[in-house]
PLY file of the C-alpha trace (Angstrom):
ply
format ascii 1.0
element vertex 288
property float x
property float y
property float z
element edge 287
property int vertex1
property int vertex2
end_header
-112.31 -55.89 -58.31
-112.36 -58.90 -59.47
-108.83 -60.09 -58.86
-109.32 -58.67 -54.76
-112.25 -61.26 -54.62
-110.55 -63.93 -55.42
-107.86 -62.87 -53.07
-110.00 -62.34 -50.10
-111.34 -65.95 -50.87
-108.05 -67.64 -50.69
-107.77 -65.97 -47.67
-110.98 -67.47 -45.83
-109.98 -70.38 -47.09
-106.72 -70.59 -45.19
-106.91 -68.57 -42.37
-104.16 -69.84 -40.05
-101.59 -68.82 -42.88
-103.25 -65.69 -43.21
-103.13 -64.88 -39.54
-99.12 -65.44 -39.84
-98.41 -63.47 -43.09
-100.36 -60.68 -40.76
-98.49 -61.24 -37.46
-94.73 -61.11 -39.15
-95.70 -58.08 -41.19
-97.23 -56.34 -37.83
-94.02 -57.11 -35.90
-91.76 -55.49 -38.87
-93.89 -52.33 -38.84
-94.37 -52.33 -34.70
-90.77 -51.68 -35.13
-90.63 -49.45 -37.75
-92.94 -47.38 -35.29
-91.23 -47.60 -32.50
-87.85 -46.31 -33.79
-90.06 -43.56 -35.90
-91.21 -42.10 -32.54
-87.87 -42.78 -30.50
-85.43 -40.85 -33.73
-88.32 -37.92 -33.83
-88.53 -37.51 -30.01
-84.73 -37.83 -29.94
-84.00 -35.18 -32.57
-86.89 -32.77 -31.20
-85.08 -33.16 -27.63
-81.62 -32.63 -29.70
-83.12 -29.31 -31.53
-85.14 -28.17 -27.65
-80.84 -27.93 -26.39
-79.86 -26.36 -29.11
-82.04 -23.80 -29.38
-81.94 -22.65 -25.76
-79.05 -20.55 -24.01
-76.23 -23.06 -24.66
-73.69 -21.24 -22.56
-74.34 -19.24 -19.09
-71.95 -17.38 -17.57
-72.08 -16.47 -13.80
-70.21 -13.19 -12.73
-68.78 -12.39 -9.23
-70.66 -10.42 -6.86
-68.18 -7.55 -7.50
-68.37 -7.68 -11.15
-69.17 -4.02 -12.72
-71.95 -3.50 -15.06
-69.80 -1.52 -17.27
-67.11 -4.42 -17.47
-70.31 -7.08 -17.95
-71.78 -4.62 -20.96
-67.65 -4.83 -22.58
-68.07 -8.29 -22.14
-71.38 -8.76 -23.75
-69.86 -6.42 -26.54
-66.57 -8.68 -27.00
-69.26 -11.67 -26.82
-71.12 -10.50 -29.53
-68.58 -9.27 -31.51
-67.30 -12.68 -32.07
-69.57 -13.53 -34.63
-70.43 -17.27 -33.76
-73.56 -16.01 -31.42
-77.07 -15.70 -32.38
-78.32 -14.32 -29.07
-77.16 -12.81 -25.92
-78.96 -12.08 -22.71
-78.45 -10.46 -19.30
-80.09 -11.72 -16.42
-79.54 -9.78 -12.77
-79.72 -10.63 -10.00
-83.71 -9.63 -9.56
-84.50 -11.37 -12.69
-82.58 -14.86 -11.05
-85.00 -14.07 -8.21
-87.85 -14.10 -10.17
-86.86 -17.00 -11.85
-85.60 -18.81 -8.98
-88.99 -18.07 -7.39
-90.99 -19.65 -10.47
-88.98 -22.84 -10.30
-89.66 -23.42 -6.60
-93.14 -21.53 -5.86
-94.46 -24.96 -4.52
-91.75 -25.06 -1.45
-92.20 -22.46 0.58
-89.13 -23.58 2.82
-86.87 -22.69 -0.44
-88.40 -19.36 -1.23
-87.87 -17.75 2.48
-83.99 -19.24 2.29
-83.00 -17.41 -0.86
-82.62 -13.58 -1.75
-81.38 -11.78 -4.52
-77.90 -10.73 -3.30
-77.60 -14.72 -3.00
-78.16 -15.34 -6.87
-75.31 -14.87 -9.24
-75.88 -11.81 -12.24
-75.68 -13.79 -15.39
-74.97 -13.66 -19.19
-76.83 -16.29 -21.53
-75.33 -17.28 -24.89
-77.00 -19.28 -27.75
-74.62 -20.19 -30.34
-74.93 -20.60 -34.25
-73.91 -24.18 -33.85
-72.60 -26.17 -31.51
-69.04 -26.67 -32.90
-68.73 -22.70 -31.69
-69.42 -23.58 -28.15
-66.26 -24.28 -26.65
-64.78 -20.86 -27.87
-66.99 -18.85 -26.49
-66.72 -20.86 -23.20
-63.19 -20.33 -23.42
-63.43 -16.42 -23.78
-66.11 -16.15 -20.90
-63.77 -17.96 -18.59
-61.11 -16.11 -19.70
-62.23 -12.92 -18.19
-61.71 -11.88 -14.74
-65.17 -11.20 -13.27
-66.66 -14.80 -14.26
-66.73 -16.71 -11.54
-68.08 -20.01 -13.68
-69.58 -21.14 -17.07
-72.14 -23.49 -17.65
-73.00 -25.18 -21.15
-74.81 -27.99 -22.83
-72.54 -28.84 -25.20
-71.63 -32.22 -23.93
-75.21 -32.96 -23.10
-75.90 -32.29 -26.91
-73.06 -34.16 -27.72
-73.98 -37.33 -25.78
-77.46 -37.51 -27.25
-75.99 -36.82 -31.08
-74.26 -39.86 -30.20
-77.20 -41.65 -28.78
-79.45 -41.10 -31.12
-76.79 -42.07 -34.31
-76.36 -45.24 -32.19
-80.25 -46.21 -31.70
-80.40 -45.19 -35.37
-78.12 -47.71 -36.55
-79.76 -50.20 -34.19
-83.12 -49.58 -35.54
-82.42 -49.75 -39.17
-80.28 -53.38 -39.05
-83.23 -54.65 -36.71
-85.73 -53.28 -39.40
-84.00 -54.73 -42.33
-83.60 -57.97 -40.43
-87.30 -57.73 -40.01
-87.77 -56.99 -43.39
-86.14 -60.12 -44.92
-87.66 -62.33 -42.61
-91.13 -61.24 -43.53
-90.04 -61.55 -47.44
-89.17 -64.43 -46.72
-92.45 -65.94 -44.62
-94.18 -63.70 -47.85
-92.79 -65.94 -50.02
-93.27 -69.35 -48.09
-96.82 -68.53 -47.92
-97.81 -67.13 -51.49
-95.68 -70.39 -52.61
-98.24 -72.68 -50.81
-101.32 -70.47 -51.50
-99.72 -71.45 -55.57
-99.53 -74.93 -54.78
-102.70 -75.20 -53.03
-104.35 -73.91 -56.32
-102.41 -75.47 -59.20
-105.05 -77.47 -60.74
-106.93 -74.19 -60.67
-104.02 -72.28 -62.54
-103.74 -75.08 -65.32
-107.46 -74.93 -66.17
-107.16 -70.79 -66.47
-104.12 -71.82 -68.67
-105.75 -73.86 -70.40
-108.84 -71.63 -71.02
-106.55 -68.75 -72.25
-105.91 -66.63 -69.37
-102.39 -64.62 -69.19
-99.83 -64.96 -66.55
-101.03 -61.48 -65.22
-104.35 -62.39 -65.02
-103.38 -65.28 -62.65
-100.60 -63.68 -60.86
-102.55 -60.21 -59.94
-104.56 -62.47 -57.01
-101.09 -63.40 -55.10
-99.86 -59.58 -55.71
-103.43 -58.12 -53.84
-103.19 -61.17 -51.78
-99.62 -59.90 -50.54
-100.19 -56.47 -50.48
-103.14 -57.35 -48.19
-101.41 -58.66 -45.32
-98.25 -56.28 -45.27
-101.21 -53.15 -45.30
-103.18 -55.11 -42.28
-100.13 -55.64 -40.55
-98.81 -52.04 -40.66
-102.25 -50.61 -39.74
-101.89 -53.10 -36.56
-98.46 -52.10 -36.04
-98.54 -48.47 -36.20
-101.94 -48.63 -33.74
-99.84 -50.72 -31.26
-97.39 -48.26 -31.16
-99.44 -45.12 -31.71
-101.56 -46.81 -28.17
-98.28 -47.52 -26.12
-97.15 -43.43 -27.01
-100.51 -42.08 -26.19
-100.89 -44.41 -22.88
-96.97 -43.51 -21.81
-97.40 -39.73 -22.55
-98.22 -38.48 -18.81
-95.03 -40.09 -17.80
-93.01 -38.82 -20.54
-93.94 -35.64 -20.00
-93.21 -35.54 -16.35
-90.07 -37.17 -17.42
-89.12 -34.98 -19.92
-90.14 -31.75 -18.09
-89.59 -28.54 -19.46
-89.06 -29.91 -22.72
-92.24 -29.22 -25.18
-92.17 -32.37 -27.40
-95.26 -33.57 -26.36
-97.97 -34.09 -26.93
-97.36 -35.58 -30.20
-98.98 -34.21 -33.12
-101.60 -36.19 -34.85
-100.91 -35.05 -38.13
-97.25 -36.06 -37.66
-98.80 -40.09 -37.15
-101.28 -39.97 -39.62
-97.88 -38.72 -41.51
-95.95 -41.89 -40.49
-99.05 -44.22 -41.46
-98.91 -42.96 -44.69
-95.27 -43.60 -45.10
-95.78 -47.58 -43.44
-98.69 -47.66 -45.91
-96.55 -46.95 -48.80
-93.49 -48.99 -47.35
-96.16 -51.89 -47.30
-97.59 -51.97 -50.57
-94.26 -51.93 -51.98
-93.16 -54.64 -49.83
-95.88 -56.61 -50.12
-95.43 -56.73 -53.72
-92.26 -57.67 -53.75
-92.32 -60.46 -51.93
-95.63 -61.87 -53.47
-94.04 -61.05 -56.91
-90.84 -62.61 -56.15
-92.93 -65.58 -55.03
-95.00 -65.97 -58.35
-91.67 -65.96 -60.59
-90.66 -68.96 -58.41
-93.66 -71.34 -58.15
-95.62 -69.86 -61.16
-93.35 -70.63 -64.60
0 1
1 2
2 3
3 4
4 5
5 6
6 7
7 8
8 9
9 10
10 11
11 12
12 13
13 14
14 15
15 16
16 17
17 18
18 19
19 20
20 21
21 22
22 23
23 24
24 25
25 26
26 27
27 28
28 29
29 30
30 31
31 32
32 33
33 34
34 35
35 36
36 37
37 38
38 39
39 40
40 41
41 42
42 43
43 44
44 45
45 46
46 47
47 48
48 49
49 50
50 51
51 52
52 53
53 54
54 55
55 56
56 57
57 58
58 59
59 60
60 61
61 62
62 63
63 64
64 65
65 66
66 67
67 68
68 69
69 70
70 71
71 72
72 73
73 74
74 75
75 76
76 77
77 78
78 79
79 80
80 81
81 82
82 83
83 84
84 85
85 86
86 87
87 88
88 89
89 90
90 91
91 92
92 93
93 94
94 95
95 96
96 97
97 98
98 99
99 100
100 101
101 102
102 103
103 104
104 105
105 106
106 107
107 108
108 109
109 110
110 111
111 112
112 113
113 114
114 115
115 116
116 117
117 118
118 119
119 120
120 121
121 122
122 123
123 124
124 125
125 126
126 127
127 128
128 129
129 130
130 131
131 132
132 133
133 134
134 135
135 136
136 137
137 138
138 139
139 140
140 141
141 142
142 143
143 144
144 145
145 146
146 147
147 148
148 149
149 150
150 151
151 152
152 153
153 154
154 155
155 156
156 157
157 158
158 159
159 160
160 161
161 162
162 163
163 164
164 165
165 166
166 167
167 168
168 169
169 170
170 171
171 172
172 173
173 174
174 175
175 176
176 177
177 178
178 179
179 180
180 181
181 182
182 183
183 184
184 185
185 186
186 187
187 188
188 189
189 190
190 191
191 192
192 193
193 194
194 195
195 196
196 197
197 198
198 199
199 200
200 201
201 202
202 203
203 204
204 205
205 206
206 207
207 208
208 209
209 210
210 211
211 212
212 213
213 214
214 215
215 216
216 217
217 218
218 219
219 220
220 221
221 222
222 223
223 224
224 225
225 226
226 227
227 228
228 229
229 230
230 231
231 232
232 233
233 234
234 235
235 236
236 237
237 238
238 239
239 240
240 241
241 242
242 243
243 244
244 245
245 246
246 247
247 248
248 249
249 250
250 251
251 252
252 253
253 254
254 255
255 256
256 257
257 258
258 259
259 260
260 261
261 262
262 263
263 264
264 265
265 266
266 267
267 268
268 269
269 270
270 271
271 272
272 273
273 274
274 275
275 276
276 277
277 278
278 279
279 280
280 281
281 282
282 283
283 284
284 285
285 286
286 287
């Protein structure tokens, strides 16, 4: 207790450094944020195309139920599929009807004969996807084949890329506010060496004058991340209407609560230990 009050006095007594220990440490955790909700959204979106029908088959109007049941047989078969559904022509009505029941123009153009029977596959993995296309197209009374494997593909890619991005931005971040860490603990040293030779002198042990900088360090990375992660935790709530019409048909939001509180936790952590570090890598250089 008694080593946080003489932190929080250095602090009042030089506020403007204070303010810019804060400010750096808010913009490194802002970020951290940021990228935290962009990689989660990303892989929910990833897991959302994976986990619906990743390959649909439309049959010609001739096509045979018998010869659609072999194929759903020689489909399943395979092995590599974890579901397989049939939808006719009434069910494509019904769904067609659910998807447009606010245009009434759309609804009086289209009847079942007009919709395609259909055969939905979801795949084990993804890597399966092009064989099973293959064998669909391969048989006669398929007239086309639909899948999302190269939408899945393009936002694997995506996402790896914004990864990358975000973790050499975050660790650029990172030394930078190590850095600005250490510039300012150094002065906050210097300010108060006459102080530090008189607790020297008195007996006091390099712990008992270091643990001030160490709170005073941890103080402004934990400020800064609380700042941070509300900036960003703000900006996802406020964007969330648009999102979701955005991302429509895709349940990722709204976010969870308990999965922010989660990433608070983890910037609080990621804080302390980094504003440690840099106050304790201060203290070896200025205090010897």
């Amino acid at each position: 207790m008694k080593f946080i009050k003489s932190s929080l006095r250095n602090i009042r007594r030089s506020p403007y450094q204070a303010l810019a220990a804060v400010l750096i440490m808010m913009l490194t955790f802002l970020t951290i944020s940021f990228f935290t909700f962009l990689l989660a959204g990303s892989s929910r979106v990833i897991n959302f195309f994976e986990s619906k029908p990743q390959a649909t088959a439309f049959f010609k109007n001739e096509a045979k139920q018998s010869d659609i049941n072999t194929l759903e047989s020689q489909i399943k078969n395979t092995g590599k599929v974890s579901s397989v559904r049939f939808v006719s022509k009434k069910e494509a009505l019904k769904i067609y009807k659910q998807q447009n029941k606010d245009d009434p123009l759309l609804l009086d153009l289209v009847t079942a004969d007009i919709l395609p029977a259909s055969l939905e596959v979801s795949a084990f993995r993804i890597s399966d996807l092009s064989g099973i296309s293959e064998t669909l197209k391969g048989s006669s009374i398929v007239q086309e084949v639909i899948f999302q494997k190269d939408i899945v593909s393009t936002l694997v890619s995506w996402t790896a890329a914004v990864r990358r991005i975000g973790i050499s931005l975050v660790i650029v971040l990172s030394l930078v506010s190590t850095f600005i860490m250490i510039t300012i603990i150094g002065i906050r040293i210097s300010q108060r060496k006459e102080d530090i030779e008189i607790m020297r002198l008195i007996g006091a042990s390099n712990w008992y004058i270091r643990w001030p900088f160490l709170f005073e360090g941890m103080f402004y990375a934990v400020i800064g991340a609380v700042i941070g992660w509300t900036i960003a935790s703000l900006a996802l709530w406020y964007s969330t209407p648009f999102l979701s019409s955005f991302l429509k048909g895709i349940p990722i939001l709204p976010v969870s609560p308990i999965f922010l509180f989660e990433v608070l936790l983890a910037e609080l952590i990621l804080a302390v230990i980094l504003g440690f570090l840099s106050s304790f890598l201060a203290v070896l250089r200025y205090l010897k």
